[in-house]
Backbone as a chain_set.jsonl record, in Angstrom:
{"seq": "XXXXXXXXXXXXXXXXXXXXXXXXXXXXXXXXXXXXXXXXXXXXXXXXXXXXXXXXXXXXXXXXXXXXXXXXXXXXXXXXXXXXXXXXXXXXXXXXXXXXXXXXXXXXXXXXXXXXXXXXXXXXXXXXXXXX", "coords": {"N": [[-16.51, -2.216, -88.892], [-13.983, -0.548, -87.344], [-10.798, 0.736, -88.475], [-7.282, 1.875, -87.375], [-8.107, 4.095, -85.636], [-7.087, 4.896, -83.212], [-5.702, 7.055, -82.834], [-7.416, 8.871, -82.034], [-8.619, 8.084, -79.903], [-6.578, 8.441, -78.31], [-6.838, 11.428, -78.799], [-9.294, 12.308, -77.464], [-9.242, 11.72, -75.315], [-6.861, 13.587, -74.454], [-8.575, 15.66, -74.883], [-9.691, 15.564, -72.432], [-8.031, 16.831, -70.932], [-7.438, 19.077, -71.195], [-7.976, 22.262, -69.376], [-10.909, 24.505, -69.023], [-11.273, 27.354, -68.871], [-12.278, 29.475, -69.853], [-10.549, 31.625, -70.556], [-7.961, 33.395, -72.204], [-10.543, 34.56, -74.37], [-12.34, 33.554, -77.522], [-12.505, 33.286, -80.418], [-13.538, 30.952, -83.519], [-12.601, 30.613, -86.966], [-13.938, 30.015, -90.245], [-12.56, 30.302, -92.519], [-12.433, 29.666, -95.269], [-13.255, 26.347, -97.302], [-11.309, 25.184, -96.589], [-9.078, 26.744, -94.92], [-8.669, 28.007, -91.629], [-9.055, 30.539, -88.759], [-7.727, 31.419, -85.924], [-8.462, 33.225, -83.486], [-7.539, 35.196, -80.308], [-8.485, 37.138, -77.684], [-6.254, 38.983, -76.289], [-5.429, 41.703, -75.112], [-3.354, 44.08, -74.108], [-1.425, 41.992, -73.677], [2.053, 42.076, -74.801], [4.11, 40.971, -77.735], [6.112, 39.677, -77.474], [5.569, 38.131, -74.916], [4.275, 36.568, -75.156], [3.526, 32.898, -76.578], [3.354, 30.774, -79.467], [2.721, 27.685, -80.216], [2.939, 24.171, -81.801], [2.73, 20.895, -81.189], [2.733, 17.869, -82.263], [-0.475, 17.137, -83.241], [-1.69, 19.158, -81.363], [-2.039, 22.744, -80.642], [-0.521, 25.498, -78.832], [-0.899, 27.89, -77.232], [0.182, 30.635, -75.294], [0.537, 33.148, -72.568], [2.258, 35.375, -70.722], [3.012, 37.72, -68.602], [4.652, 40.21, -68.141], [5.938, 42.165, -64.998], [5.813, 45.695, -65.546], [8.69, 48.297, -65.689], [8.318, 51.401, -63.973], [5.913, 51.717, -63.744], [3.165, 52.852, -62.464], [-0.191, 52.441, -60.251], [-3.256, 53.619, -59.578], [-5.52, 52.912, -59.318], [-5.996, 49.494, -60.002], [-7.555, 48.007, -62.129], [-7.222, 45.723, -63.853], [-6.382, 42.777, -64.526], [-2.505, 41.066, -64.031], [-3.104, 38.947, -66.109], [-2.007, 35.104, -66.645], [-2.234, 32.83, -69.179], [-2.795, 29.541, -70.935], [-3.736, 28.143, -73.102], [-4.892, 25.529, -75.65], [-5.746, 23.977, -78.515], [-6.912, 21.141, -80.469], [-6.063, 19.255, -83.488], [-6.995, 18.745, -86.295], [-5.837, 15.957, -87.939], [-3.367, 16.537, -90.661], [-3.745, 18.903, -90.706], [-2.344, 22.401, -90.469], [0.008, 24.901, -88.95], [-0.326, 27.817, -90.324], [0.493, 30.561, -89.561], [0.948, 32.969, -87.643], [-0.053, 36.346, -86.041], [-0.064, 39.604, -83.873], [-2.624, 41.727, -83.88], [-4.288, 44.712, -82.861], [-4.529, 44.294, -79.906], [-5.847, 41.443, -80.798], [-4.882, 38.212, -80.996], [-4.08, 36.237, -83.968], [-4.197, 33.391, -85.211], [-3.575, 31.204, -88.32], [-4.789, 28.499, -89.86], [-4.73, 25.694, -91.859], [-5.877, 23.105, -94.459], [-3.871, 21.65, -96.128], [-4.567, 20.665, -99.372], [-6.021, 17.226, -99.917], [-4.559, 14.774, -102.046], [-6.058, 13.277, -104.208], [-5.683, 11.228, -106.165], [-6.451, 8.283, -107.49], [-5.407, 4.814, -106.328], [-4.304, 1.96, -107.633], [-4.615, -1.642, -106.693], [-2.686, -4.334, -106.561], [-2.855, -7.613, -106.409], [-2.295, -10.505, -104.985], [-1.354, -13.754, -104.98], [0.375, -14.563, -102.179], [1.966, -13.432, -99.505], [4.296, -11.219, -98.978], [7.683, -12.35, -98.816], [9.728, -11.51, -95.973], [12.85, -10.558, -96.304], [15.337, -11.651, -94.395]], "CA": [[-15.302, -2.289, -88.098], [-12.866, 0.714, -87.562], [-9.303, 0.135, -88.083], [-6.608, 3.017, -87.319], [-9.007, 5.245, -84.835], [-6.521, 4.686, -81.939], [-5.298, 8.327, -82.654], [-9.233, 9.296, -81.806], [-8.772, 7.645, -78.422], [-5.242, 9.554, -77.472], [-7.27, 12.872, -78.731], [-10.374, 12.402, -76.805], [-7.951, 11.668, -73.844], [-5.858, 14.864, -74.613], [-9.648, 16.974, -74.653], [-10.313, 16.002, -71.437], [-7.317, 17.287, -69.701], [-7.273, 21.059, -71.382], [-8.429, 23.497, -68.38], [-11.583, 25.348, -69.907], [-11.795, 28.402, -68.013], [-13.049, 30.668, -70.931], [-9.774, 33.173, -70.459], [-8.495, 34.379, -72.838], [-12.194, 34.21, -75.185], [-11.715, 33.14, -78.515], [-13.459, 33.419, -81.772], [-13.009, 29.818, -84.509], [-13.515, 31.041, -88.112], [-14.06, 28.981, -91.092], [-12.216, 31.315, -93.993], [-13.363, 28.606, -96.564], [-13.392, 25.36, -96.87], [-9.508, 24.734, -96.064], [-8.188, 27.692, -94.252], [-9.38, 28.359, -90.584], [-8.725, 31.183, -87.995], [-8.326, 31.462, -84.394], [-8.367, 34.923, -82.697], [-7.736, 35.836, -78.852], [-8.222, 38.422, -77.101], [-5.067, 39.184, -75.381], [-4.958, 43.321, -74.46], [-2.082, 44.451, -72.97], [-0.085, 41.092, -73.65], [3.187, 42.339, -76.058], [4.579, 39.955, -78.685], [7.199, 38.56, -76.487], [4.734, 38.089, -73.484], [2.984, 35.33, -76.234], [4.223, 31.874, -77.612], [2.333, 30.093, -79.86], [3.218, 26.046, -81.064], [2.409, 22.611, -82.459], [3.202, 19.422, -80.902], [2.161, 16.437, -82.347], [-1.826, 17.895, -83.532], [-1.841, 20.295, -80.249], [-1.897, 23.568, -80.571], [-0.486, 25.594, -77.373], [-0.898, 29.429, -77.286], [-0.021, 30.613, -73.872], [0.639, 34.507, -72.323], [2.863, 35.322, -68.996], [2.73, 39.066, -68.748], [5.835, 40.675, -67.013], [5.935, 43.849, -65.035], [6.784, 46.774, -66.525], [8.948, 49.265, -64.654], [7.996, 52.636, -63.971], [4.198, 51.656, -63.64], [2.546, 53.132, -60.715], [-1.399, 52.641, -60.726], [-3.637, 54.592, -58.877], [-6.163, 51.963, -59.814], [-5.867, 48.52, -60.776], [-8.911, 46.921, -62.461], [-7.118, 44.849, -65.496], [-5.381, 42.065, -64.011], [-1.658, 40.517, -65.049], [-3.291, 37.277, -65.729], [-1.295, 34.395, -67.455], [-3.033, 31.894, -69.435], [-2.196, 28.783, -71.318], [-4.81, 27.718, -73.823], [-4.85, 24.461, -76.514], [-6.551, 23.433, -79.125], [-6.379, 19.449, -81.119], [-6.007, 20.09, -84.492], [-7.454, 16.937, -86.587], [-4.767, 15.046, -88.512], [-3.331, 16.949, -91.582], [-4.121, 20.53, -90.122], [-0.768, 22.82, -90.582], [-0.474, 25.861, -88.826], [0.2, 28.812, -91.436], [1.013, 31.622, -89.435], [0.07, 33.988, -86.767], [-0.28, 37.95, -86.046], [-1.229, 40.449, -83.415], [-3.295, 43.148, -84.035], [-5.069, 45.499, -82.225], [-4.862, 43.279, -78.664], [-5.529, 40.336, -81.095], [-3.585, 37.222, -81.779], [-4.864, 35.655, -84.895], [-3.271, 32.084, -85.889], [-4.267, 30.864, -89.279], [-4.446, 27.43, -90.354], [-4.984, 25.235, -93.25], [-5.709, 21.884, -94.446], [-3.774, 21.273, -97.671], [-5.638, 19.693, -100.63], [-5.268, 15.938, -100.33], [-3.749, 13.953, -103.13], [-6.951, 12.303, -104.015], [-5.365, 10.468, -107.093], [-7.148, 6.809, -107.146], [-4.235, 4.214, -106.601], [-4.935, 0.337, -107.818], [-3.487, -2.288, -105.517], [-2.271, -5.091, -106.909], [-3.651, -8.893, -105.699], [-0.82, -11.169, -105.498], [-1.237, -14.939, -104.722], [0.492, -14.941, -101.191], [2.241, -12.5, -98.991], [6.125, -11.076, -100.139], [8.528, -12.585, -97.69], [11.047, -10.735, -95.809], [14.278, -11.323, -96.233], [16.189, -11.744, -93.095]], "C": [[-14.411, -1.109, -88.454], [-11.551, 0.374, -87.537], [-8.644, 1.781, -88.382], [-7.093, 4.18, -86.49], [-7.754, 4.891, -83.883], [-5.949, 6.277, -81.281], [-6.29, 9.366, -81.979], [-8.475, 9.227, -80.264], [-8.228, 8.483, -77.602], [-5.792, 10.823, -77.537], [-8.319, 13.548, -77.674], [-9.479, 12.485, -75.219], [-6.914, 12.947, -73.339], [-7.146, 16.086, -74.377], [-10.091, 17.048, -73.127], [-9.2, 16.77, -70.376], [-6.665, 18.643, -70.027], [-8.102, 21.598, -70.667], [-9.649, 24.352, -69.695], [-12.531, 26.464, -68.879], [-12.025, 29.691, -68.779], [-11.917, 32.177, -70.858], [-8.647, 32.51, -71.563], [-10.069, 33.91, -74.032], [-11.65, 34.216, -76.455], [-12.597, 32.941, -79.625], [-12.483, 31.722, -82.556], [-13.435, 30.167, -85.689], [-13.003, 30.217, -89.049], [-13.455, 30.272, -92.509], [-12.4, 30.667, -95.36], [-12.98, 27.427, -96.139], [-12.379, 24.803, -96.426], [-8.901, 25.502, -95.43], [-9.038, 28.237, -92.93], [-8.525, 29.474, -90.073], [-8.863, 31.263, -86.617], [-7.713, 32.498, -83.623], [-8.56, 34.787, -81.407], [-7.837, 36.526, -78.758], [-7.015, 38.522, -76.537], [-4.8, 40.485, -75.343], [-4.308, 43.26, -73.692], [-1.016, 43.456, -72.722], [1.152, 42.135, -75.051], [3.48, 40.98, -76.509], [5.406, 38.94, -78.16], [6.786, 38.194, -75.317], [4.278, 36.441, -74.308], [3.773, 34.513, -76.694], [2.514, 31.26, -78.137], [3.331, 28.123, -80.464], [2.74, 24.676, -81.195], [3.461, 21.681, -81.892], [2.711, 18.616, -81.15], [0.389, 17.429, -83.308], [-2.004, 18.872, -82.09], [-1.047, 21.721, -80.655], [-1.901, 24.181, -78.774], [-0.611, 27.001, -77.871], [-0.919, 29.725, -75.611], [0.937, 32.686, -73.913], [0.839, 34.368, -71.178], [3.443, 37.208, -69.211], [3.926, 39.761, -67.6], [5.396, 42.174, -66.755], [6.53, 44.536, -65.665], [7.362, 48.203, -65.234], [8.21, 50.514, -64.642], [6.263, 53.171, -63.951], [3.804, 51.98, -62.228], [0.808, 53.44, -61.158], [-1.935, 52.871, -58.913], [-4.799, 53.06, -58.695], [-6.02, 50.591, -60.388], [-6.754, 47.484, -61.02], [-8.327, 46.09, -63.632], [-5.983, 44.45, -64.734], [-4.287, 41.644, -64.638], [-1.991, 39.104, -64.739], [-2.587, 36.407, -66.999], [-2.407, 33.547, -67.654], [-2.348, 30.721, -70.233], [-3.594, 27.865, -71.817], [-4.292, 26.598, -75.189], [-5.631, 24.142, -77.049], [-5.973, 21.883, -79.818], [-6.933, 19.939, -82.225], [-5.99, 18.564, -85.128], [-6.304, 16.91, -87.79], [-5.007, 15.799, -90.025], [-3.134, 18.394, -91.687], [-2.603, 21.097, -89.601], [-1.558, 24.215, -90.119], [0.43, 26.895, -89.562], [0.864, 29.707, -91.326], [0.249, 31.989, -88.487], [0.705, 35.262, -86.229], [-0.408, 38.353, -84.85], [-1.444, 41.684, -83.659], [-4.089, 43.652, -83.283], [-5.526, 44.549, -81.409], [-5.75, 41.952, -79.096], [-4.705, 39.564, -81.557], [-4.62, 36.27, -82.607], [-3.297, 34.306, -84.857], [-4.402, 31.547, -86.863], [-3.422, 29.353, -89.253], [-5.161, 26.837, -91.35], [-4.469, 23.808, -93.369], [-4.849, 21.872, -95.758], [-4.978, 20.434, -98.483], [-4.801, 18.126, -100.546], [-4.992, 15.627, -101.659], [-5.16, 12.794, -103.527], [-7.242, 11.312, -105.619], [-6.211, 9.192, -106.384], [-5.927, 5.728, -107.476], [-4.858, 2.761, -106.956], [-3.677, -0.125, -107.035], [-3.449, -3.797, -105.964], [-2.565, -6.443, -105.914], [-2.667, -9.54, -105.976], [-1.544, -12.664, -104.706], [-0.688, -15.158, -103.09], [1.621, -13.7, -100.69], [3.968, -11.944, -99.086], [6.484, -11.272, -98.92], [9.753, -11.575, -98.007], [12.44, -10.848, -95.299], [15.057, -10.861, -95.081], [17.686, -11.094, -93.443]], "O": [[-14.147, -0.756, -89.603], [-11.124, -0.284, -86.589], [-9.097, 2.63, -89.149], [-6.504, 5.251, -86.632], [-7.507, 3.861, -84.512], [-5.794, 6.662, -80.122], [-5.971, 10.454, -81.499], [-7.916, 10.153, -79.677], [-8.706, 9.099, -76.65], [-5.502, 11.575, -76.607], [-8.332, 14.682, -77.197], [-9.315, 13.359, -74.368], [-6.396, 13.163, -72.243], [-6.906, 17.174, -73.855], [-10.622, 18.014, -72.581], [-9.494, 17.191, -69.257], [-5.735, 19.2, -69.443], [-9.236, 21.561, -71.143], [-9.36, 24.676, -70.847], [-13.667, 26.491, -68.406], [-11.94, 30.809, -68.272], [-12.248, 33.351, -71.026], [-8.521, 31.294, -71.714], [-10.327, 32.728, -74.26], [-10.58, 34.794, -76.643], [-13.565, 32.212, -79.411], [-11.321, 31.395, -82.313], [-14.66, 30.138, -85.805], [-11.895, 29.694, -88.933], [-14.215, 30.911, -93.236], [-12.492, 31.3, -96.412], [-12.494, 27.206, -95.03], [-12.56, 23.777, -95.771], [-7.796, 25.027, -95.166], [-10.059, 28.884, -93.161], [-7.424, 29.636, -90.599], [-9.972, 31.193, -86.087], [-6.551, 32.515, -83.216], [-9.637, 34.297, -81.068], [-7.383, 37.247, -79.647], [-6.861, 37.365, -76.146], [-3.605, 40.63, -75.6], [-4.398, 42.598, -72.658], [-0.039, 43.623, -71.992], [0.717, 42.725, -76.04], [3.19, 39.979, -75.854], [5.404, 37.723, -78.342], [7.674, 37.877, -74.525], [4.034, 35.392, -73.711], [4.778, 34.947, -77.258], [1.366, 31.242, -77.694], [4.417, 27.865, -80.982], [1.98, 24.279, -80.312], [4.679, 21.695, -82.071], [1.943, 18.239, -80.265], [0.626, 18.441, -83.968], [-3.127, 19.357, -82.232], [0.153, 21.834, -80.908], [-2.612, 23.813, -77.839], [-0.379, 27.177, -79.067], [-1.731, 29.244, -74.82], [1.589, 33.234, -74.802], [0.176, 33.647, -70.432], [4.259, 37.594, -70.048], [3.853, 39.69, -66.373], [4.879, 43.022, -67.483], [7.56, 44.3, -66.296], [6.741, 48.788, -64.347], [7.341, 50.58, -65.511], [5.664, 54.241, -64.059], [4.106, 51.437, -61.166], [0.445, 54.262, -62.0], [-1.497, 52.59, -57.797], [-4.596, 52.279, -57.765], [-5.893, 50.674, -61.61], [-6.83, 46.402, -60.437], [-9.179, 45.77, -64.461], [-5.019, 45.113, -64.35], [-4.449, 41.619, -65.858], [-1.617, 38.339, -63.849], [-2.574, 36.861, -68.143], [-3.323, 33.376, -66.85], [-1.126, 30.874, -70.248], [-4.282, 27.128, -71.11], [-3.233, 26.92, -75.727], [-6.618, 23.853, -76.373], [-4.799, 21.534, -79.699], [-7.879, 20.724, -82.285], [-5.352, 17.577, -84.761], [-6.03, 17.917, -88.443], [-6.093, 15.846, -90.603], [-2.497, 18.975, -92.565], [-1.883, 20.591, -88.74], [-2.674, 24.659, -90.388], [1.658, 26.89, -89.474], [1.679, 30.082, -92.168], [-0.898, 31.574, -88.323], [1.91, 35.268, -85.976], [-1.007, 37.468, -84.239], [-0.619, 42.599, -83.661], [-4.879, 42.802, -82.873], [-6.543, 43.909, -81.673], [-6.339, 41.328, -78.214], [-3.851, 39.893, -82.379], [-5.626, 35.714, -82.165], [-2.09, 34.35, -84.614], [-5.599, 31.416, -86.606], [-2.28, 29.034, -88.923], [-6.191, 27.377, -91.754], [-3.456, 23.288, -92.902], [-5.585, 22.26, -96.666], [-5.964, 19.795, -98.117], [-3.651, 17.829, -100.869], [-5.318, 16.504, -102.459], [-5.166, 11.631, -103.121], [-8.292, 10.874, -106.091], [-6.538, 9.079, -105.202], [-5.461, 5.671, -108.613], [-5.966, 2.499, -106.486], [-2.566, 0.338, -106.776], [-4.419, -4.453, -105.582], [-2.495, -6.284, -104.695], [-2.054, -9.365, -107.029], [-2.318, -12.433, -103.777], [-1.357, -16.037, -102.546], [2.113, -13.036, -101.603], [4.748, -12.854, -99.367], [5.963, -10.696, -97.965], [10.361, -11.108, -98.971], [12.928, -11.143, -94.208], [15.353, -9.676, -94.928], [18.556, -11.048, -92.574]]}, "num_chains": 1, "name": "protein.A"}
């Protein structure tokens, strides 16, 4: 018997309704056993074009690309496309920080080290009433 999965349910429920249209492409790296990375591509977004944030275990990373004046193209093969990408980030998972470099945006994250002291739990005869 499982007790406390209910958070499972709301997540599985939250995976099916993230858009997965493979833009921007995205590398997941394992930097050891507690510290992950997650790299976009994003060329040609600037810093203030990009948010990144945590709600609840959701990660949002999203890019809205403004014109820039004084642009005149002869050619235009590299579209201004906006995106709005999410990941679920399993219970505990803090995000550390994030960068861009060279038309990537890195966000690092990290599990802390649980507390994996062993607690004893005390057996008591009948259940502690609560005082009204």
């Amino acid at each position: 018997m499982l007790v406390g999965f209910e958070p499972f349910e709301r997540m599985l429920e939250q995976m099916a309704k993230v858009p997965s249209d493979g833009y921007p492409p995205y590398n997941i790296e394992q930097i050891d056993g507690s510290h992950f990375r997650i790299s976009l591509a994003v060329a040609g977004f600037l810093i203030e074009e990009l948010s990144v944030a945590v709600d609840e275990n959701r990660l949002s990373i999203s890019g809205h690309q403004q014109e820039r004046e004084g642009q005149s193209f002869l050619h235009r093969g590299i579209a201004k496309r906006q995106f709005q990408r999410s990941f679920l980030l399993a219970s505990g998972l803090e995000v550390s920080g994030s960068w861009l470099e060279n038309g990537m945006l890195h966000i690092d994250i990290a599990r802390p080290d649980p507390d994996t002291r062993v607690r004893q739990i005390d057996i008591k005869s009948s259940p502690d009433t609560v005082s009204g």
